[in-house]
Steps between C-alpha positions, in 0.01 A plus 500: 500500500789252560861661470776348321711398808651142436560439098734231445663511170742252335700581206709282274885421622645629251377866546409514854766830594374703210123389558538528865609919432220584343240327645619611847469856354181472381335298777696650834546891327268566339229310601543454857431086518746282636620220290748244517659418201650138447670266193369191400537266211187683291539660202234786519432793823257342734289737714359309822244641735214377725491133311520713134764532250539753248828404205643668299671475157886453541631603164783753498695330736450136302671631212734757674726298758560717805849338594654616181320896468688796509819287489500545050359597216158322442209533243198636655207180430168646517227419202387757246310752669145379675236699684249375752193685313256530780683445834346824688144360447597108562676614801367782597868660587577842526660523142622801278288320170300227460746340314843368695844406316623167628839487493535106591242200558169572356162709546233365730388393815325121566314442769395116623169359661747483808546832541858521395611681221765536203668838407681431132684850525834450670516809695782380740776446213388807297516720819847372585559556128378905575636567841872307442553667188597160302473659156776737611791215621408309185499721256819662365323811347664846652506842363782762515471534904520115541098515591304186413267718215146538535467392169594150554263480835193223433318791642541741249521200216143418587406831620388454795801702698196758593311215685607428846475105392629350791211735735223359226708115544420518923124628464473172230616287791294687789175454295638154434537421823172674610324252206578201774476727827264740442502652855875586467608803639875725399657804647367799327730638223671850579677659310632936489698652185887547583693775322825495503778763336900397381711768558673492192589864438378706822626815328609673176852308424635838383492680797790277633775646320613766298537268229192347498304800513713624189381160328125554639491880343674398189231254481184724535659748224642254249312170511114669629591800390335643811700837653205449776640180579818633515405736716294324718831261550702765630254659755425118654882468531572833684165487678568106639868627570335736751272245631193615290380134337165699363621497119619159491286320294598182649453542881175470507493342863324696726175547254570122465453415838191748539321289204553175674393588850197725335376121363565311813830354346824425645782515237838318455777669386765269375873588499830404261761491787820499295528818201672445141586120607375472073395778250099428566536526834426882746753759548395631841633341819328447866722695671388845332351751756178531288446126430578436867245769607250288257545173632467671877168636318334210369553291825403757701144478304420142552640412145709251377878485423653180304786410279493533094758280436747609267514351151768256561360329784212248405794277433755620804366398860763671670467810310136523597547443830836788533225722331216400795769585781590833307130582493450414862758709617445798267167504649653464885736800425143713389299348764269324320332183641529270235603122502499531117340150480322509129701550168434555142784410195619796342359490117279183639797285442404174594687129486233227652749257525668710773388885577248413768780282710741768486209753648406251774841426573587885553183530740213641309193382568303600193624645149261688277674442132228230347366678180618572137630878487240522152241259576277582762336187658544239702841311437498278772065441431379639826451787673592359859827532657637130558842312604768477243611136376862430496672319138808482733301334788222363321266659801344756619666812648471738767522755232165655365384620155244840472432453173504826265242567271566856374794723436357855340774499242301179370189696429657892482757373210203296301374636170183565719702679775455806297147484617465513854128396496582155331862508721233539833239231394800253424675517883146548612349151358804355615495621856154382498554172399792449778277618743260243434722270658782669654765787492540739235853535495560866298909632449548847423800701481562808636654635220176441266339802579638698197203495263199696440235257719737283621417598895135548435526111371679385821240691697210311289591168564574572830112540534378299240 
């Protein structure tokens, strides 16, 4: 069996920084091969090794110039939409289906009587396309929260948003590659799910004033017409106000943190540092005994502390990086070890023109916001964490993305949430099909334990 150790591969001028990033992720990451990557006057990917050469299709970036993306509004050129009908069994790759969408360039894979070989599919541009989020800088669509909409996502257009696509794109190339080399050899694929919880609402909001809790009763008698709910209100706020948190539907920490470490997981807990900066952002504040006692907690059990950033700041560098310090030193004063070094965007909010600079700017080294809040799937195509690109820098950054697949509201607030059977199998084919490749990435609040089922789910596909 040879191994992979000296490819040479030359891409055209014109897109060598953006061809260079995710080739260098592929090859050096994930696949453990060194390869030096090099422009020349070509206008296709050339793949060199041991007197061989594998190309491959250039489309996306022929028709896309890279020195003018992310810098205006541009129309997305793809053709009408095209599938590759039987890649798995051509290639023999490690495929969802038989059948693969191809995004740009075109199905197939010719060999010659040399040896060398011709893929069609352009799997460079269309993984750049994926991982740098192009759609999302040149399209204006928003919705209320100024989120790029799932609804306007080629993924979810041409439904393949369930389909880690750039995953299915690299196993095309391997078995590509493996068509000319046959005794190749790659780093074995790992991958472990993640779950990870935004402390949005760690307790009841009525229990912090009298005037809430008024509001909170009046609510339960008038609006549910519930005098248990009422009631229930008024015994969590004199029972937390004694230091009882047992009736709080909402702190649900401590059974959290057994669930995790029952299934071999360690969580991440992430944190909004600055309260009622904006109406849709958290009441409670870091310095409260009790939420100082629960960051002390969850460091002290080998779990993770990071940084939700408040709603305002996927467009405000310095404001995300005031809100890291706070969080640092909140979690100094409780004696927590935590270098708070991954975030996630309050309400996902998310500008790919500029959010991921301001993170790597302010010192994280990962954030964990890349998925629609309704859509479970793969936003970003893959299942692997990877290196941010830069719009502002047109390069890579130190800044990594852990892609999110699944947020529970997604499934729990479907039509089919109502069943939990059909709620289970959903997040349970998904986690599946991210294992296959990589991480399962799984949010769930703390706060989303208030329904008949709800933490019999969570334990479920824990296990599942």
């Amino acid at each position: 069996m040879t191994s992979p150790t000296a490819f040479e591969i030359r891409v055209p001028a014109a897109c060598h920084r953006p061809a260079q990033w995710v080739l260098q992720w592929i090859f050096s990451e994930l696949w453990g091969c060194a390869a030096t990557v090099t422009a020349y006057a070509g206008d296709r990917f050339e793949i060199r090794h041991q007197g061989r050469v594998l190309t491959v299709e250039n489309d996306f970036f022929r028709r896309h110039q890279p020195q003018s993306m992310g810098r205006q509004t541009h129309t997305l050129l793809i053709d009408t939409p095209r599938h590759w009908a039987d890649a798995r069994t051509t290639l023999d790759a490690d495929l969802l289906e038989a059948s693969l969408p191809v995004l740009w360039g075109r199905p197939g894979l010719a060999l010659t009587a040399h040896g060398d070989a011709h893929l069609g599919l352009d799997v460079v541009g269309s993984i750049f396309f994926m991982l740098s989020r192009y759609e999302e800088v040149s399209v204006a669509a928003r919705d209320q929260y100024g989120r790029f909409p799932a609804a306007a996502a080629l993924a979810v257009r041409r439904g393949f948003l369930q389909r880690p696509i750039v995953d299915e794109y690299i196993e095309i190339l391997w078995s590509a590659l493996r068509a000319v080399w046959p005794g190749l050899a790659r780093r074995p694929a790992t991958g472990k799910m993640r779950v990870s919880c935004d402390v949005d609402e760690p307790y009841e909001r009525w229990i912090r004033n009298p005037w809430l809790l008024a509001q909170g009763v009046a609510g339960a008698l008038l609006r549910k017409r519930s005098s248990a709910g009422a009631v229930a209100r008024l015994k969590n706020a004199w029972c937390s106000r004694h230091g009882d948190y047992r009736f709080d539907p909402h702190w649900t920490f401590p059974w959290y943190l057994d669930q995790l470490e029952a299934h071999g997981c360690q969580g991440a807990f992430y944190f909004i540092a600055t309260p009622g900066r904006t109406r849709y952002d958290c009441r409670y504040a870091l310095e409260e005994p009790r939420m100082q006692a629960l960051l002390e907690t969850i460091s002290a059990r080998g779990h993770e502390i990071g940084l939700h950033g408040s709603f305002k700041t996927f467009k405000d560098g310095a404001l995300v990086a005031r809100e890291r310090q706070r969080l640092i030193a909140a979690c100094g004063t409780a004696g927590a070890d935590a270098p708070v070094t991954g975030n996630r965007q309050h309400y996902l909010r998310w500008d790919a023109g500029q959010t991921a600079d301001h993170l790597d700017a302010a010192g994280f080294h990962y954030d964990a916001s890349g998925g629609f809040p309704y859509d479970p799937g793969f936003r970003y195509g893959t299942t692997r964490e990877f290196p941010m690109w830069s719009w502002i820098k047109q390069g890579p950054l130190r800044l990594r993305q852990r892609p999110l697949m699944l947020m529970e509201n997604a499934v729990l607030s479907s039509p089919d949430g109502a069943q939990p059977e059909a709620a289970l199998e959903a997040m349970a084919r998904l986690k599946h099909t991210a294992l296959r490749y990589g991480d399962f990435n799984l949010l769930w609040h703390n706060s989303r334990f208030t329904e008949p089922g709800d933490a019999m789910l969570f334990r479920r596909i824990l296990a599942a």
